[in-house]
N, C-alpha and C positions, 0 to 999 in steps of 0.2 A: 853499573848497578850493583850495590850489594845486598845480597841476598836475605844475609841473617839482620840488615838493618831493616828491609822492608819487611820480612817476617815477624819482628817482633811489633813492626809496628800494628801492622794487621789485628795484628795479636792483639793488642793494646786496646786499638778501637773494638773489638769484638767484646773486651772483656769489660770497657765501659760500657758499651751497648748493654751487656746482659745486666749490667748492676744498674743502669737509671733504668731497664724494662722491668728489671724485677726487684722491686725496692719494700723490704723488711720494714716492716714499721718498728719492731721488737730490734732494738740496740742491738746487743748480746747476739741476737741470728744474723741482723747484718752486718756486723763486722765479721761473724763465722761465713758467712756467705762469701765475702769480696775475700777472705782468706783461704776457701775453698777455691775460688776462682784463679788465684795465683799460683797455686800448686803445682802449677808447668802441665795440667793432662786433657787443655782443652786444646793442646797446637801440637801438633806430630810435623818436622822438619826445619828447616826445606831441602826436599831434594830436587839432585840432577839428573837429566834425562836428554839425550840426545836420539834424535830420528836419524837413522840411516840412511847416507845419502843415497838416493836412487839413479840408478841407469837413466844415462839421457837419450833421447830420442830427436826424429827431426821437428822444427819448427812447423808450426800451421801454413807457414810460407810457401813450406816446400810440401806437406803433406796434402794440404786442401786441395793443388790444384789438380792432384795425381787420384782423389778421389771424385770433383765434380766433374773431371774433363775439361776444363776450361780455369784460365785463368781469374780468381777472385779480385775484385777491385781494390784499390787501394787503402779506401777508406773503409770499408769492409776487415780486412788485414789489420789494417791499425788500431781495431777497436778491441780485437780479441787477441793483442799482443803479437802479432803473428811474425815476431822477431825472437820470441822468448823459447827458446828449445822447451819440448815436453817432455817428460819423462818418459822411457819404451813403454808404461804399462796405460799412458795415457793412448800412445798413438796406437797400441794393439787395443784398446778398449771402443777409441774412434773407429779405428779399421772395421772391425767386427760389427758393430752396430750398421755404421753404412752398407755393411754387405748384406744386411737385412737378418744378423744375428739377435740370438737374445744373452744375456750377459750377467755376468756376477764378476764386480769388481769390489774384491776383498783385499783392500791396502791397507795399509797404516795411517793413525793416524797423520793427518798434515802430509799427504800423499797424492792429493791432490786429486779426489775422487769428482769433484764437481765438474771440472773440465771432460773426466769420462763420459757421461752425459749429456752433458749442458753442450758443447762445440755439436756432439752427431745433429743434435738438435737443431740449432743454426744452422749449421749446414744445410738440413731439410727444407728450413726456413728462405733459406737463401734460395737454394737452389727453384724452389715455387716462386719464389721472386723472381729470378732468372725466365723461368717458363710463362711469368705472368698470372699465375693461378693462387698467389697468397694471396688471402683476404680476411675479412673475419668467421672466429669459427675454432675449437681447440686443436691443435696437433700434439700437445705433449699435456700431460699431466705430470705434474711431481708432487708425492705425497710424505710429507715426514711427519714423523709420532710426534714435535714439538713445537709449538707457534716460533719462538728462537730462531729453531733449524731453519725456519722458512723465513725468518726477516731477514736473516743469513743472505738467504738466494734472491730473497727480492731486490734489496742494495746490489747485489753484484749484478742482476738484470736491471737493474737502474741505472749502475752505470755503463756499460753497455749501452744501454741506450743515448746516453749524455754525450760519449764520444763519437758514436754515429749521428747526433746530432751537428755536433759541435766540426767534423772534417764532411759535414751536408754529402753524406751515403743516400744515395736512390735508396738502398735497402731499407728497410722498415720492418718492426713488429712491436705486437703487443703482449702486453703480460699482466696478470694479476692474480694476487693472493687472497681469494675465498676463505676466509676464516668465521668465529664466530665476532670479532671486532670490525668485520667490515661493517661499515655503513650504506645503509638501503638507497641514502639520497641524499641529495646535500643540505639538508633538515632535519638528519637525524641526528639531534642537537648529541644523544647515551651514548652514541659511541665517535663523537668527537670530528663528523662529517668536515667541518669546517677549517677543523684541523691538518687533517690528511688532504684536502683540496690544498690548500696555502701551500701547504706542506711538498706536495707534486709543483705547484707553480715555480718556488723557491731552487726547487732541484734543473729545474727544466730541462728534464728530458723528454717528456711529451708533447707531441704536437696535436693543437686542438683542429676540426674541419668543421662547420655548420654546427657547432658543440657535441662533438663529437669525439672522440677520441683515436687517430690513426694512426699512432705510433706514441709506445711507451706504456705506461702505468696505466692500468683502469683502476679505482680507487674505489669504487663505487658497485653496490650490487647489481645495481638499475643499468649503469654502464657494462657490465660484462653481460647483461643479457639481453642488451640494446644490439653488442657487437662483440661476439663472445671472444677472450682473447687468444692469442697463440700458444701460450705455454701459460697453463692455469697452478696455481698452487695451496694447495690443499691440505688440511688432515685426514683422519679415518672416519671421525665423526660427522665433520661437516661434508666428507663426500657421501654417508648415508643419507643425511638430509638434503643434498643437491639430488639423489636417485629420487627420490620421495614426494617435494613439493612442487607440485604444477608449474608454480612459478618459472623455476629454473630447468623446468621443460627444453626451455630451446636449447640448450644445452647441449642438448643428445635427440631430441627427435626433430622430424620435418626435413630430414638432410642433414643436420648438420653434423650428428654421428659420422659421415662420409671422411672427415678431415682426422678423426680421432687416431692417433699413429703412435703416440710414443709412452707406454705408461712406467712410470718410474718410482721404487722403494725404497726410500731413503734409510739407513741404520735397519735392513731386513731382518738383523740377528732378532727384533725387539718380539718379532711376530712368529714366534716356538709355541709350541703346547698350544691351550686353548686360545690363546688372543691369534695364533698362528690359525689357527681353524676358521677363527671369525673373521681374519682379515681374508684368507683363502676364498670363503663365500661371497666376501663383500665385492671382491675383483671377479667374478663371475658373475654374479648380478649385473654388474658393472658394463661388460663384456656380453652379456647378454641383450642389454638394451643397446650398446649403440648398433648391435648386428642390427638389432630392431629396427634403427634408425638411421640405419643406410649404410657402414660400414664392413667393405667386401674385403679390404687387402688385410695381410696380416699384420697383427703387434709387432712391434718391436718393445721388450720388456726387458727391463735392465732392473739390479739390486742393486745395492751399494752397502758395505759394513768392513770397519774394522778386525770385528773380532769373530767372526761367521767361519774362517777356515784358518787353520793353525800351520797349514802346510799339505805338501803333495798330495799325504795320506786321507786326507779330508776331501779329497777332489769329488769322486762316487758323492759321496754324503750330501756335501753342499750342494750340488748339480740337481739330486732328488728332490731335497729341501725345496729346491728356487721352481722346480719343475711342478713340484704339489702346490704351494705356493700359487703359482699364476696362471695353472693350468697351461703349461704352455711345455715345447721340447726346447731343454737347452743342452747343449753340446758339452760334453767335459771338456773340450778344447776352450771354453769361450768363460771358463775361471779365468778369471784375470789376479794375479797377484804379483807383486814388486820384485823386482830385481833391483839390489842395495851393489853399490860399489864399493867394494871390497878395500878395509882400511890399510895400502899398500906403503907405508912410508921405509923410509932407507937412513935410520938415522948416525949422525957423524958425529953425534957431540951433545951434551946435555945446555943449555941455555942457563942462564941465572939469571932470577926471577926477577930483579931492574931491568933485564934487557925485553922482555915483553912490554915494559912501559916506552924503552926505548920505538922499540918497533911501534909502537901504537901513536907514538910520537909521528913518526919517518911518513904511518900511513895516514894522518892526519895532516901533512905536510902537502904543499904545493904538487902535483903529481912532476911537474917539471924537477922540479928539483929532487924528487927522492932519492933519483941512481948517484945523486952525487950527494947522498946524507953521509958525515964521516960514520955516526952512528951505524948505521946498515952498511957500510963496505965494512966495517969492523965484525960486526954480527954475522954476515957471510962470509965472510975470508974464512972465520973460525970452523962454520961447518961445509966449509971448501963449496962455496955455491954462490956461483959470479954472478954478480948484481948488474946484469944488463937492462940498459938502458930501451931497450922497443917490449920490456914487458913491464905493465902497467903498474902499479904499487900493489894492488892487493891478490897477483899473481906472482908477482916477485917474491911479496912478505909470504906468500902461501907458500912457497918453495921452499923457504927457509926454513918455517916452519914443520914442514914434512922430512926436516932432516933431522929434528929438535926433537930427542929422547922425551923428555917431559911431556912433548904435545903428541906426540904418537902414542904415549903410555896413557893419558887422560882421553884422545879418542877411543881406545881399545875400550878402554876401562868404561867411560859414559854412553859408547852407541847401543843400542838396544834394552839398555840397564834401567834401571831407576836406583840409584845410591844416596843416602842422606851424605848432604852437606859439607858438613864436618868432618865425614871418614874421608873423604875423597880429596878431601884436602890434604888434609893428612902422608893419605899415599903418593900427592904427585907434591907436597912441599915439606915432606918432611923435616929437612933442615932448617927450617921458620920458626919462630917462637908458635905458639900455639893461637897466639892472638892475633897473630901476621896471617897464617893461612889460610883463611875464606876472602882476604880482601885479595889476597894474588892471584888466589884462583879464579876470582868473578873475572878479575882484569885480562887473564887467560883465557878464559873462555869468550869474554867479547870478543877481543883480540881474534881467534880462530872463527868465530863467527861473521865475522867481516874480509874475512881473506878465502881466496877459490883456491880449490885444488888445480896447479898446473895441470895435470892429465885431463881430469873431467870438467872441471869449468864449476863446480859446485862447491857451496863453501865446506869448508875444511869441518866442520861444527853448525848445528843445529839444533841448539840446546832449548831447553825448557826449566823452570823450575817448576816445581809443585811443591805446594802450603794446603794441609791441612788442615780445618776448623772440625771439631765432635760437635752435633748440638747437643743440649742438657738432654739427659733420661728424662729428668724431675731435679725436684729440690727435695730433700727427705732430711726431718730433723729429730733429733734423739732428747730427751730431756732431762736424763741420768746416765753417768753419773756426772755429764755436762752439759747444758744447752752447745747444741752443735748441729751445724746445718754441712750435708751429706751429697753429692753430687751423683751418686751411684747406689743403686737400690743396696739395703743394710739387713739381712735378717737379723731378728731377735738371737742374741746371744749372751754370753755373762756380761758384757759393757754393756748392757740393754737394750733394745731396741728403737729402731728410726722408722718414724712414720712420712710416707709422703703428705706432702704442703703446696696448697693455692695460695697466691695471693689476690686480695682483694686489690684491683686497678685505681681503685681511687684514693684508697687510707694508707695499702701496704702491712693492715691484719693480715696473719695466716691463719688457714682453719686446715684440719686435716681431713684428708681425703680418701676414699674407700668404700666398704661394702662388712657392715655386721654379717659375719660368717660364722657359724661354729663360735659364738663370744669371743672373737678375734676381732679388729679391724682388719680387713685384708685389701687387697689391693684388688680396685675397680674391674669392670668390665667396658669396656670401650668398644668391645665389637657391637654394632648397632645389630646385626646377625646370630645375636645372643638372647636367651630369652632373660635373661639376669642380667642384661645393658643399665648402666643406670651408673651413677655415684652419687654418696652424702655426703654433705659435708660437716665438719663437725666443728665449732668454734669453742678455741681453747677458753676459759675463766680463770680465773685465781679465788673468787671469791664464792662458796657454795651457795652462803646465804643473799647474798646479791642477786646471784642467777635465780632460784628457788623465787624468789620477791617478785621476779619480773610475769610474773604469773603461770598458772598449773598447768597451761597448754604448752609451755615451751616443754621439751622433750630433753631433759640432762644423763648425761652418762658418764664414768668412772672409767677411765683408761687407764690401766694399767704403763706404765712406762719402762717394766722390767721387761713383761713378756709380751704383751699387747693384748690385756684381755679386753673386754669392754663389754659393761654390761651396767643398767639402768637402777639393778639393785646392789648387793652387796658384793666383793671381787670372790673369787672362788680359790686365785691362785697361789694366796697366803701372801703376798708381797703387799705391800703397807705402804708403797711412793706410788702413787697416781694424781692424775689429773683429771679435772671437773671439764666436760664438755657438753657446750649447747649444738643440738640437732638440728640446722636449718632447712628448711621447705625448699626441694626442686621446684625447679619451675616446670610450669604443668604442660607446657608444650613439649610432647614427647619428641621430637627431633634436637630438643636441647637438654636431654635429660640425661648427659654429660657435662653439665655448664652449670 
């Protein structure tokens, strides 16, 4: 992949997007417009970013069965990876929850916080299956601040399911995502009922019983309160409205509170200050009713956020936070944060920048044949590291790589960073013409990305780019001493002054926009929380006696285009370049009296 080609291309569609959305009918403005738009300041990068590789832990394999007591089934095992080593801050995050902990797992991003969670979960899940006691009814709630985060979790509890389908696991559960898009029934044509049915069928991971739903997806509001599911998922809103309406009573009362066990905060950092007070209450309400409702054992409450603790020093703080928070006690033991493996290379020799193609060659090559690439015994001979034949291609080529000056200087340099593009090329090819350098380095970086650290088993690199888009402030146009349209607010100065500009969606006239202020036009009020909310709009003329003609109720006014005066009689501020503006009518529905 390269980088600066997909960036500009981005780039490219963004900046025809803004010019067919926002289309000048005035010549002159739209060609200043699409020239404003090319000025290079609506895209910052791309940069690189690599996540630190983390500490590995043991497999689910070996972990699950030393926590339920008993060996997990196969098909069980296989559904939730249970060959794929977890990171230590995953298996210290499982450990603690199953000992009836509460929890704050503050990793990094792509750290892999859902498996924190989501496995204790299962587990519970399982282990009631085991006892014979899973049925319908919630044991986990998961709430995140964004419908996204949660279609996020619902595919990955989809598939989960699909593969417990598909290797016929006895195990079973259900799951569904309460939002305001679910549909009531499978006739509620607004929010696409018929859709989301199909749509479950297509996937099949659910299994239907007497129309019923026993394992898998409920899709349906009518279905999660026919048989409420295992792990429900939610926002902050629509779980006020779940405490609130009768309906979704059974939810929580009649018993069925009894099962409610695991409440979970997705991205906790969001809930600081007052929305941190409101969610605080809401989870005590919360907790309140299912006591109502039958629930005697205690929560288990777990957070989850990247950016919640910055390190050791933050331990007390976050602990308090999570503790006010959920009302609940959490241990300063039970901060969960990464342990990164430490970028240890030994290196023997700098590489030249074809032999990364070479190597990407060798690991794209038959695995049989790699140990006998002439290529790769040449590439290792050089940094003295014997190309044996019983390690795999992308442990061999990792080896080699961890000898290679350049690739250990571009780990250092990219783990925990974030660097543009261009610099970083720079410092690991310097010898390159200037035009070579991002292409070798993308090829580098895949290259490292596809190959494991012989010690930890993790890849070598873990990269990211990031692309930048700004949206517009506004469009703002000046009328002297040039028609020019302005991408960044312009006060009035000796080049004269830029007025902000709407355009009209259907013609692509602009009229200017604002608020007579002190014989100024000044710029709007938009707080609807304002008692001067409001904007006018003003349509530019050329012709006085034209406008005048159109008759005495249209409202005309004199803008000044040096300093911005405006005013309906004569200007005040001695300057002689103005323009003729008609006043048009808000529209009288005040919730649109910015429009």
């Amino acid at each position: 992949m390269d980088p600066i080609y997909l960036g500009k291309t981005i780039e490219e569609r963004y900046k025809n997007y803004l010019k067919t959305t926002f289309f000048f009918k005035d010549t002159l403005l739209r060609r200043s417009f699409e020239e404003a738009l090319n000025t290079g300041h609506l895209c910052k990068g791309p940069y690189l970013e690599a996540t630190p590789p983390f500490r590995k832990g043991q497999t689910p394999r070996t972990l699950f069965p030393s926590l339920l007591g008993t060996q997990p089934d196969e098909e069980f095992l296989d559904a939730v990876h249970g060959d794929r080593s977890l990171y230590h801050h995953q298996e210290e995050a499982i450990s603690k929850v199953w000992a009836g902990k509460n929890i704050v797992v503050a990793t990094g991003t792509g750290s892999g916080k859902t498996e924190s969670f989501l496995y204790p979960i299962l587990l519970y899940l399982y282990q009631e299956f085991l006892a014979g006691t899973l049925g319908p009814g919630v044991r986990a709630l998961i709430l995140y601040p964004m419908n996204a985060l949660a279609n996020d979790q619902r595919d990955r509890l989809g598939q989960i399911c699909r593969r417990l389908k598909q290797r016929h696991s006895p195990f079973t559960f259900t799951f569904g995502q309460y939002i305001g898009e679910t549909p009531e029934d499978e006739n509620d044509i607004s929010r696409h009922a018929r859709d989301l049915l199909a749509e479950r069928e297509r996937q099949g991971h659910s299994i239907m019983s007497n129309g019923q739903v026993i394992h898998g997806e409920l899709v349906l509001r009518c279905e999660m309160r026919a048989t409420p599911p295992n792990i429900l998922i939610t926002n902050y809103s629509m779980l006020e409205y779940l405490l609130l309406r009768p309906l979704d009573s059974v939810l929580f009362d009649r018993g069925q509170a009894r099962w409610w066990t695991f409440l979970v905060l997705d991205e906790a950092h969001q809930y600081r200050g007052s929305r941190g007070i409101e969610m605080g209450m809401l989870i005590r309400r919360l907790k309140q009713r299912l006591r109502e409702g039958g629930r005697r054992e205690p929560f288990r409450c777990i957070a989850t956020s990247a950016t919640l603790a910055g390190g050791e020093k933050d331990r007390h703080a976050v602990m308090e936070f999570a503790a006010s928070l959920f009302d609940e006690e959490f241990d300063e033991d039970c901060l969960i944060m990464g342990e990164v493996e430490p970028v240890s290379d030994n290196p023997h020799g700098t590489l030249r920048p074809d032999d990364y193609r070479l190597l990407a060659e060798a690991l794209n090559d038959d695995s049989r044949g790699t140990p006998t690439n002439p290529n790769l015994l040449k590439i290792g001979q050089a940094l003295k590291v014997p190309v044996r034949s019983d390690l795999p291609p992308s442990l061999l080529i990792g080896e080699i790589l961890c000898r290679d000056s350049r690739s250990s200087n571009l780990r250092q340099l990219a783990t925990g960073n974030i660097l543009e593009i261009r610099q970083i090329a720079q410092e690991i090819f310097p010898e390159l013409p200037e035009a070579e350098r991002v292409s070798a380095l993308s090829r580098l970086v895949d290259l490292l990305s596809r190959v494991d650290d012989p010690k930890s088993g993790v890849p070598l690199l873990s990269p990211r780019y990031h692309l930048f888009l700004r949206s517009l402030e506004g469009a703002f146009v000046s009328y002297w001493p040039e028609k020019k349209v302005y991408l960044e607010r312009k006060a009035a100065d000796k080049e004269g002054a830029a007025f902000e500009v709407a355009l009209c969606k259907e013609c692509g006239q602009h009229y200017f926009v604002g608020r007579l202020q002190n014989r100024r036009l000044q710029e709007a009020v938009r707080d609807p929380c304002q008692l001067n909310f409001g904007v006018d709009f003003f349509r530019p003329t050329d012709n006085l006696e034209e406008a005048e003609g159109e008759g005495a109720d249209r409202l005309l006014y004199k803008l000044c285009l040096i300093c911005g005066e405006l005013s309906q009689g004569e200007l005040l501020c001695g300057h002689d370049i103005f323009l003729i503006l008609q006043k048009e009518e808000s529209p009288p529905d005040e919730e649109r009296a910015d429009q």
